[in-house]
C-alpha positions, 0 to 999 in steps of 0.5 A: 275246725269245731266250732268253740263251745266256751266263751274263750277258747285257744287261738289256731295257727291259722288263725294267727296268719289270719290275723297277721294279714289283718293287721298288715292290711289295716295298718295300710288301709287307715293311713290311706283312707284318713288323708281323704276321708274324715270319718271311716267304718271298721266292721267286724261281723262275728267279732267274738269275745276279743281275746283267746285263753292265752292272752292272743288278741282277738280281731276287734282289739288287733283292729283298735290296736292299729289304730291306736298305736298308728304313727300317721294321721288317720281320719278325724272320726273313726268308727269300730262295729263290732257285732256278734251273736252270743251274750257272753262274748258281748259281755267279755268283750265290752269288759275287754275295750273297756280297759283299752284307753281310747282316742277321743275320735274313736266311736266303738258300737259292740252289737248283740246279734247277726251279721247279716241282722245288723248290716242289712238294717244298718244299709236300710237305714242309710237307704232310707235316710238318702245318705251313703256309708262312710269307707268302710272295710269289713271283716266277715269270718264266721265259723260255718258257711251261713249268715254271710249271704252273698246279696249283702256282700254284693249289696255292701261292695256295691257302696262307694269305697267299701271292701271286704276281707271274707272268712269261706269255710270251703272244707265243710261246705265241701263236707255238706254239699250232698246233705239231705237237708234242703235248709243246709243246701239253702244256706249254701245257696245263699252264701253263693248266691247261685245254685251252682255251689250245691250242683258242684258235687255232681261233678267231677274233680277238686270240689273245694277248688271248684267252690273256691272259684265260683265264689272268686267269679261271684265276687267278681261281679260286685268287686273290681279286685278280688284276692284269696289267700289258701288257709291250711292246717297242718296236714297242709290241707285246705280248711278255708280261703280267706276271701279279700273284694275291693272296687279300689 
């Protein structure tokens, strides 16, 4: 899957189901989180310019969608952080929730930067200030497989009633693995948090299932539940699995 050059670009099918398991989640997630919790968190970590060539919502409005359009009572003040790296897609989604009418208890934050940039100062921040983060669901679905560095995963799930949804790009990590690059075996490392990952391609056998599983046993140590749904193309080969962690 090539990482998309232009602002905008055509939507995948697998991005589509994605999206599909998305929106079915926090169509579930809202409803529940509102009848015990005033204010709740959507985070989106790499929410680009929020629509595809055709028209196709990107995540952030799917996420605003659902809330909007949602027939039950969700939480008094809900909070939507959308974060991601390039100005013109900043720019085209800020255009883009401009034109959406918004309830009055919807806080929305389009932020220029790093995921992991702008969530570790946001949990600093917290921690300094002795408060905790309000529930919080947070979509991770990066491209590649760095900027998702497997602490502040952990760091995040470790927060009371907080979960994740986790884009892991086992095809091209699998692709990467025996890079001479030492900076590309670290953003491996990192994303996994263990050197096991880069040693996986010493082994034998299914090294992308080998990749799948010890992210699954990783996230096991942060997260009571962890889920995988196997994305494929249409040679019905892997391309990622889409990661779902939760202590709930």
């Amino acid at each position: 899957m090539a990482v998309p050059k232009d602002t905008i670009w055509p939507i995948e099918p697998h991005t589509s189901a994605k999206h599909q398991i998305l929106r079915k989640y926090l169509d579930a997630w809202l409803p529940i989180m509102g009848l015990y919790n005033k204010r709740i968190v959507y985070i989106d970590g790499f929410s680009g310019p929020g629509e595809y060539v055709g028209g196709e919502p990107g995540s952030p409005v799917i996420a605003l969608e659902s809330a909007r359009t949602h027939q039950a009572k969700l939480a008094r003040d809900l909070v939507f952080i959308f974060i991601e790296e390039r100005p013109d897609r900043v720019a085209h989604l800020k255009r883009l929730i401009a034109t959406l009418e918004l309830p009055a208890g919807f806080t929305v934050h389009v932020e220029e930067g790093t995921f992991a940039g702008k969530l570790t100062k946001l949990l600093d921040d917290l921690d300094a200030e002795k408060k905790e983060i309000a529930p919080t669901f947070a979509l991770i679905d990066p491209f590649g497989f760095s900027g998702i560095p497997y602490a502040l995963i952990k760091r995040l799930l470790e927060k009371n009633k907080c979960e994740v949804l986790i884009t892991v790009m086992v095809d091209s990590i699998n692709r990467w693995l025996t890079h001479p690059v030492e900076t590309i075996r670290a953003h491996i490392t990192e994303t996994f948090g263990t050197e096991e990952a880069v040693n996986i391609a010493l082994g034998s056998g299914d090294r992308a299932v080998a990749l799948k599983d010890l992210y699954q046993r990783q996230l096991q140590k942060a997260a009571r539940f962890v889920r995988y749904f196997d994305m494929r193309d249409h040679d019905n080969r892997t391309v990622y699995y889409l990661f779902f962690a939760s202590n709930n």
